[in-house]
C-alpha positions in Angstrom: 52.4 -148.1 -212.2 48.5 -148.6 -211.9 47.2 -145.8 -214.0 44.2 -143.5 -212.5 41.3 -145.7 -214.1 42.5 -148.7 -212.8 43.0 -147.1 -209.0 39.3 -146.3 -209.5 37.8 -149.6 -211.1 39.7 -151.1 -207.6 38.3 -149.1 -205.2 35.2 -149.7 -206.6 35.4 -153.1 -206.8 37.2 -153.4 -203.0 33.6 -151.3 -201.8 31.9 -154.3 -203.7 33.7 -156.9 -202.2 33.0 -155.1 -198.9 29.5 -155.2 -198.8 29.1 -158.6 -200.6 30.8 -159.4 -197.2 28.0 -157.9 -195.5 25.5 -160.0 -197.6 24.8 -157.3 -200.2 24.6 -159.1 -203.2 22.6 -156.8 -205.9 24.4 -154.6 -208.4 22.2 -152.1 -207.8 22.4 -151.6 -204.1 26.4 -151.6 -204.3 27.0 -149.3 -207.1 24.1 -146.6 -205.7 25.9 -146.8 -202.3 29.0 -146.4 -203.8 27.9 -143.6 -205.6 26.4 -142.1 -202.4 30.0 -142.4 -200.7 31.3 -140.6 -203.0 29.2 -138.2 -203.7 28.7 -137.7 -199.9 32.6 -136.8 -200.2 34.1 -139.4 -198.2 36.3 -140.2 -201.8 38.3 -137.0 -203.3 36.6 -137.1 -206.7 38.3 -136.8 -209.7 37.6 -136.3 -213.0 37.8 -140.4 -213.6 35.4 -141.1 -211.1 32.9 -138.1 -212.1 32.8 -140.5 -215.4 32.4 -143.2 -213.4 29.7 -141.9 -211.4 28.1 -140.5 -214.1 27.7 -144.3 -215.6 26.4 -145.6 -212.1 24.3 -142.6 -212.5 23.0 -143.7 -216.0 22.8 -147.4 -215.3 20.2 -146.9 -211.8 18.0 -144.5 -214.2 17.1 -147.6 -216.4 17.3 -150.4 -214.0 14.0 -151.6 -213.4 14.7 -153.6 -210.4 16.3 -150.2 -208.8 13.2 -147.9 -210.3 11.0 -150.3 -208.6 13.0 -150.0 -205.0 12.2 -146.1 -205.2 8.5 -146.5 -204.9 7.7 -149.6 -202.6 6.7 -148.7 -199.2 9.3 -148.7 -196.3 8.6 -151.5 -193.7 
């Protein structure tokens, strides 16, 4: 039996392999729409994921490459 960590890593990792099918290939971009799917409450969120989340959370807030995203112009 999978336990709940391992249910999560995978679902994560399935949304990954998802959009890397679309041609999303950045980290950044997958785990801060991931996070946005879940948050939106399309996933039931447990208390794993909220520590996931959090980490997503706490990874885009120093990425440079994501910080710099925020503030560029829309085309």
């Amino acid at each position: 039996m999978n336990s709940e960590g391992e249910k999560i890593l995978r679902e994560f990792f399935d949304y990954a392999k998802d959009c890397r099918g679309r041609g999303i290939y950045d980290f950044a971009e997958i785990a801060s729409g991931y996070k946005r799917k879940v948050s939106d409450g399309k996933l039931v969120c447990s208390p794993s994921q909220k520590k996931l989340i959090k980490a997503i959370s706490d990874f885009l807030a120093v990425d440079p490459k994501y910080q710099k995203r925020l503030f560029e112009p829309k085309k």
